[in-house]
C-alpha positions as CSV (number, residue, x, y, z in Angstrom):
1,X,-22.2,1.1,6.4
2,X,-25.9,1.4,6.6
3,X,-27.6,0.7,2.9
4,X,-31.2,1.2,2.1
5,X,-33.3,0.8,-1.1
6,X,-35.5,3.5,-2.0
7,X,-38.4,3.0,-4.7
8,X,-39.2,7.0,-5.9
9,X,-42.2,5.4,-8.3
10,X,-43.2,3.2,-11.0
11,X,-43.5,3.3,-14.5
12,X,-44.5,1.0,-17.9
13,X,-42.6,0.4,-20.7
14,X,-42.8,-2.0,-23.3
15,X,-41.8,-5.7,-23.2
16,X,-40.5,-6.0,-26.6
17,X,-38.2,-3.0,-25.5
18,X,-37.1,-3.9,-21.9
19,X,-36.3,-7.6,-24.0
20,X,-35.1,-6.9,-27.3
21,X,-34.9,-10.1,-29.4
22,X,-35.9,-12.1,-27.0
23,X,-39.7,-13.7,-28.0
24,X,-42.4,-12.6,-25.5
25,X,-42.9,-16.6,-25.1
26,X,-39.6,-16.5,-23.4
27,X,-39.6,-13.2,-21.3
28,X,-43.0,-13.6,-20.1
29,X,-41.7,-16.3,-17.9
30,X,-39.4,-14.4,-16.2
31,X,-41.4,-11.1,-16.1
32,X,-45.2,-10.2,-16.3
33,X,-46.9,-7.7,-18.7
34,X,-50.2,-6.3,-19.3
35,X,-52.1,-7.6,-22.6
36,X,-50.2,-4.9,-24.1
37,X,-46.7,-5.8,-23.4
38,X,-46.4,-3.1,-20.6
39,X,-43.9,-4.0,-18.2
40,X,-44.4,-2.1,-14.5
41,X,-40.5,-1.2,-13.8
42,X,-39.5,0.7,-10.7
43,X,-37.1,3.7,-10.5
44,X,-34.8,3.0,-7.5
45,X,-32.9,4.8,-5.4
46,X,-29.8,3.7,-3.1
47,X,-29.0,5.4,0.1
48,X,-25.4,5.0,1.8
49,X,-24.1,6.3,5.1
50,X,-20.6,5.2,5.6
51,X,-20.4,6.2,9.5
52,X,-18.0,8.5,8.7
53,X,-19.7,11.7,7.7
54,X,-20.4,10.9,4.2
55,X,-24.2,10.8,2.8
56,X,-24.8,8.9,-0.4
57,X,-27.5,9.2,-2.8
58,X,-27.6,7.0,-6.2
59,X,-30.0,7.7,-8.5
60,X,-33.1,9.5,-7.8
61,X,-35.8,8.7,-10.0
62,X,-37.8,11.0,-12.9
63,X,-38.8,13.7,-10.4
64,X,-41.9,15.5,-11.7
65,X,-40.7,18.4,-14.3
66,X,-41.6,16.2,-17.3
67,X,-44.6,14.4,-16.5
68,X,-46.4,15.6,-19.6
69,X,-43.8,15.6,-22.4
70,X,-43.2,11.7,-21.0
71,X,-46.8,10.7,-20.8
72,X,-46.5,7.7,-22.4
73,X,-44.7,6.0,-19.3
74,X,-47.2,5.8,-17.6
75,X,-45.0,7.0,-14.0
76,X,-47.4,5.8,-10.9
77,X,-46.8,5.9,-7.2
78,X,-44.2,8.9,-7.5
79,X,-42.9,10.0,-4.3
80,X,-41.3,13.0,-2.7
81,X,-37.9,12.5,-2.8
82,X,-36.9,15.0,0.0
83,X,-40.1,14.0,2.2
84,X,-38.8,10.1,2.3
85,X,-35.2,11.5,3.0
86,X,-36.5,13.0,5.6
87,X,-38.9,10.5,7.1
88,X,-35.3,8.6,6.6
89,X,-33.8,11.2,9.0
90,X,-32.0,12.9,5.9
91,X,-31.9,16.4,5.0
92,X,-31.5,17.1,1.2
93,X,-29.1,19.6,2.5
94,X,-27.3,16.7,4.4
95,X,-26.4,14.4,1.1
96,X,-22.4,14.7,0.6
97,X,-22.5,13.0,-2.7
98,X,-25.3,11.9,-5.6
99,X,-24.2,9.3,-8.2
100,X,-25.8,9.3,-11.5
101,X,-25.4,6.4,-13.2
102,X,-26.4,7.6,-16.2
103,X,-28.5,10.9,-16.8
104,X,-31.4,9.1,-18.6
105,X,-34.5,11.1,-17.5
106,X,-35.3,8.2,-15.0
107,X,-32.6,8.3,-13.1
108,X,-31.5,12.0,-12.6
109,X,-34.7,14.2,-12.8
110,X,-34.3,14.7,-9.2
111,X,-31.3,16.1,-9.3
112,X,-33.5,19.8,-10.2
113,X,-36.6,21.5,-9.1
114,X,-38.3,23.6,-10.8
115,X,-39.4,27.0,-9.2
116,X,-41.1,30.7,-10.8
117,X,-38.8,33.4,-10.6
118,X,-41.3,36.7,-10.3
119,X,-40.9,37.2,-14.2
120,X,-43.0,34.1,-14.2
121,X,-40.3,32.3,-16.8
122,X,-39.2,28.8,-15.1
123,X,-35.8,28.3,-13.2
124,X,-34.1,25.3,-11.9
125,X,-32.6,24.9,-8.3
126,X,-30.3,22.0,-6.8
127,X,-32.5,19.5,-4.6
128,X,-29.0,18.3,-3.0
129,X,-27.1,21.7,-2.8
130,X,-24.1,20.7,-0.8
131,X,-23.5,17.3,-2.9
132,X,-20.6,16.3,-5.6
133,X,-22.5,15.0,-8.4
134,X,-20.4,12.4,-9.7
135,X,-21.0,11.7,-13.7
136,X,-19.0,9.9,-16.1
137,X,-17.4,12.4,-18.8
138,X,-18.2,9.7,-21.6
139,X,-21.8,10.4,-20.2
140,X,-21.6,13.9,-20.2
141,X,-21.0,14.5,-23.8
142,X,-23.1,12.4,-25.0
143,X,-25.8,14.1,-22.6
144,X,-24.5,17.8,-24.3
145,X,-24.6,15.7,-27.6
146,X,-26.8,12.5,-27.9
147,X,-26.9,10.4,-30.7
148,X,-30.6,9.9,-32.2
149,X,-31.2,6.9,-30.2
150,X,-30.7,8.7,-26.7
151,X,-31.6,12.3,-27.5
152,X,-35.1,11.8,-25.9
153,X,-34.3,10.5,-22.8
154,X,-32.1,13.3,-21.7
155,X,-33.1,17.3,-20.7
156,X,-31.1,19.9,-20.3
157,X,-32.7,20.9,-17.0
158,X,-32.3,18.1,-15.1
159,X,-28.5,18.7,-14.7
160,X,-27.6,22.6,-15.7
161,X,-28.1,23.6,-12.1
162,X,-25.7,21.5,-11.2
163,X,-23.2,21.8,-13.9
164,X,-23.5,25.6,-13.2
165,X,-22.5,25.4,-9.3
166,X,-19.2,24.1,-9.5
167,X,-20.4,20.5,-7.9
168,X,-20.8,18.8,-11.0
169,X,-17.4,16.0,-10.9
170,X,-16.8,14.2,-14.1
171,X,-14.5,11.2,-14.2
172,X,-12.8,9.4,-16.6
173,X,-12.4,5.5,-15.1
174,X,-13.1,3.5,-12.6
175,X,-12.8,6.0,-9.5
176,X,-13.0,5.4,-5.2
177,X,-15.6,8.1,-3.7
178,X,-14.2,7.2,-0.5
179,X,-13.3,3.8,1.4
180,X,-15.7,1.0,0.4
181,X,-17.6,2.7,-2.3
182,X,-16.0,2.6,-5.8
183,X,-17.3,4.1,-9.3
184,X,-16.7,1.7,-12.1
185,X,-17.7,2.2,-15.3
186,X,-19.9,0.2,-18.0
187,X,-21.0,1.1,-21.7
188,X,-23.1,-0.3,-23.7
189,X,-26.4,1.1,-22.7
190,X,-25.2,4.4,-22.8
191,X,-21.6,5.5,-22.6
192,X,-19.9,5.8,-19.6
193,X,-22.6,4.3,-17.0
194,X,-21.2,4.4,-13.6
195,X,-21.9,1.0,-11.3
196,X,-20.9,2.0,-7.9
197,X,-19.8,-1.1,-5.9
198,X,-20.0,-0.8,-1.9
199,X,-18.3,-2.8,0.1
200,X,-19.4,-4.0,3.6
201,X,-17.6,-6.9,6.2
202,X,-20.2,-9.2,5.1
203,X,-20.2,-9.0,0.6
204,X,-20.1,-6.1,-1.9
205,X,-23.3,-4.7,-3.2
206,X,-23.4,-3.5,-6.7
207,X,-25.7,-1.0,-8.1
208,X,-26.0,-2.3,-11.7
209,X,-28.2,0.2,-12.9
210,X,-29.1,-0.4,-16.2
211,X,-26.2,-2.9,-17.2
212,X,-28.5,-5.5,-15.3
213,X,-31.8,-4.0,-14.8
214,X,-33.8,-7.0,-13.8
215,X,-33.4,-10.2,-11.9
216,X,-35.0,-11.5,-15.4
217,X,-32.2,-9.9,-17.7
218,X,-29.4,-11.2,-15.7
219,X,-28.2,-13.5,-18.8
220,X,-25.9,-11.9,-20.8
221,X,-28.0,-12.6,-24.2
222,X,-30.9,-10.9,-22.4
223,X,-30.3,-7.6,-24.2
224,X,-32.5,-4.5,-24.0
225,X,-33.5,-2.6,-27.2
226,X,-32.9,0.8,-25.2
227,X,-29.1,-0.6,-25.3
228,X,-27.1,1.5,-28.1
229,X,-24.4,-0.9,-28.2
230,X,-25.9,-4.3,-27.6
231,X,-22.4,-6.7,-28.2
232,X,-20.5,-4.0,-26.3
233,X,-23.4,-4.9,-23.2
234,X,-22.9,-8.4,-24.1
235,X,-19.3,-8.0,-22.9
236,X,-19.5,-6.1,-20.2
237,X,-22.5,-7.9,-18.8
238,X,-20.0,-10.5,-18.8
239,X,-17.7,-9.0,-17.2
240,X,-20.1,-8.0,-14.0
241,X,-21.2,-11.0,-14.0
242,X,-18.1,-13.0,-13.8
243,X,-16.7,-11.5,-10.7
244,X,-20.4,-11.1,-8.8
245,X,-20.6,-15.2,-9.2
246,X,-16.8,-15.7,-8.1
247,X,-17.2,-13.1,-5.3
248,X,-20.7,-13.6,-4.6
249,X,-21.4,-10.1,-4.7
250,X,-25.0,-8.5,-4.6
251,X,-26.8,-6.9,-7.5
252,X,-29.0,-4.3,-6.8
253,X,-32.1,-4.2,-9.8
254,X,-32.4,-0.6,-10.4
255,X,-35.4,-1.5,-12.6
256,X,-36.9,-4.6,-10.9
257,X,-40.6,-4.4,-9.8
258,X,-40.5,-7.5,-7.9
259,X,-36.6,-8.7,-7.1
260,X,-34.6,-5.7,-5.5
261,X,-31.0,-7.4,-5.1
262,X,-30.0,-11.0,-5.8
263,X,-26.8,-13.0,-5.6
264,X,-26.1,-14.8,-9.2
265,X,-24.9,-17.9,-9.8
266,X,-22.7,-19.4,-13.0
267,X,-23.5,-23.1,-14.0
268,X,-21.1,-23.7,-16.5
269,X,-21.3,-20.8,-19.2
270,X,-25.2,-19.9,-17.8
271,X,-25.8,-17.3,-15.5
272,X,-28.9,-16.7,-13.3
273,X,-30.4,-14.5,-10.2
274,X,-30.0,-17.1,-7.4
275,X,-30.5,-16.0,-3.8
276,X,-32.4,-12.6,-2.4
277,X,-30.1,-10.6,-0.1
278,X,-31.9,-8.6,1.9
279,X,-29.9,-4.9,2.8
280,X,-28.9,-3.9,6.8
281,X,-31.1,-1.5,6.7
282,X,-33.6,-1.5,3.5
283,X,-36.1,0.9,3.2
């Protein structure tokens, strides 16, 4: 099982979001800001070859379609997603499967590029053609339907392409892609978020995505303001969280600038990022 990390850029979002009731006296310590609260977060990617034919890809960042309607991010450092596969010795083409964890605009915009048809009105092709795009359904309506709180962070072009193929594969609950990867689901953030957990001889990495976006939002009172549920994240923060510490499992930060993937560590009902795991093969 070779696993590497993939950073597809940067962006800044505000402290007092990324936080939520937590004072800035607090956080700060944990995770640095600007003198404007702007906290650098990264978009990141995973990359899973099972050495058995199968080509993972989870997550892939905001791509570039909506640069201008989300200017406010801030998005440096953006990278060519098929370029870095390739330097990686991966052809779009080549990618079996992509895992969305959720289809916030940050971690699907990939999924599409755009391209002018000769009528000069925009269209939307697959960047991974051959791939199962694995979704939660819980995450699929409320992507066709947000509530007020999400409706923002989704567009419709990010995904119709692939809804429209065929390869778009909705599940239900916790599901195995194939041996040593499974999709388990976590709401509170959003509804349905997938968390795939890979399994190697050595531990299990799992990709938290934005149940535990930071090394510095491991404890579960560390809630985010983008969270629409935050008690339901309370619980299933917990829940993670209990079996990473028993297991000592790996979180991956999907969001972390600075820690990519730490075990954790429960002292007594407190739990923290402890050591950093470096990947076989990390990018």
């Amino acid at each position: 099982m070779d696993i590497q990390l993939i950073d597809t850029g940067f962006f800044h979002a505000d402290g007092g979001a990324m936080f939520g009731t937590i004072p800035k006296t607090a956080w700060n310590r944990r995770y640095p800001s600007d003198d404007q609260n702007g906290c650098i977060l990264a978009m990141r990617s995973m990359l899973v070859r099972d050495g058995s034919g199968k080509i993972v890809l989870v997550d892939n960042g905001a791509g570039d379609k909506h640069l201008k309607q989300l200017g406010y991010y801030n998005f440096f450092d953006l990278i060519d997603l098929r370029e870095e596969l390739q330097r990686r010795g991966v052809a779009c083409e080549e990618v079996t499967d992509v895992i969305l964890t959720h289809l916030h605009f940050d971690h699907c915009g990939y999924t599409t590029q755009k391209e002018e048809r000769p009528d000069g009105k925009p269209s939307y092709r697959m960047t991974f053609p051959n791939a199962t795009h694995w979704v939660s359904r819980a995450q699929w309506e409320n992507f066709l339907h947000p509530n007020a709180l999400e409706a923002d962070s989704y567009f419709i072009e990010n995904m119709q392409a692939a809804c429209d193929s065929g390869k778009l594969r909705l599940i239900e609950g916790d599901t195995d892609l194939c041996p040593g990867i499974d999709l388990r689901l976590f709401d509170g953030h959003t509804p349905g978020q997938i968390a795939p957990y890979i399994t190697t001889p050595e531990r299990t990495y799992v990709f938290a995505g934005d149940v535990i976006p930071l090394a510095a939002s491991v404890s579960p009172l560390w809630i985010s303001a983008y969270d629409t549920c935050p008690v339901v994240s309370y619980n299933e923060k917990l829940r993670m969280l209990e079996e990473a510490a028993a297991e000592k499992q790996a979180i991956i930060y999907c969001h972390d600038a600075y820690t990519r993937c730490t075990t954790v560590k429960k002292v007594n009902d407190f739990f923290k990022a402890d050591q950093k795991v470096s990947l076989f093969s990390m990018g």
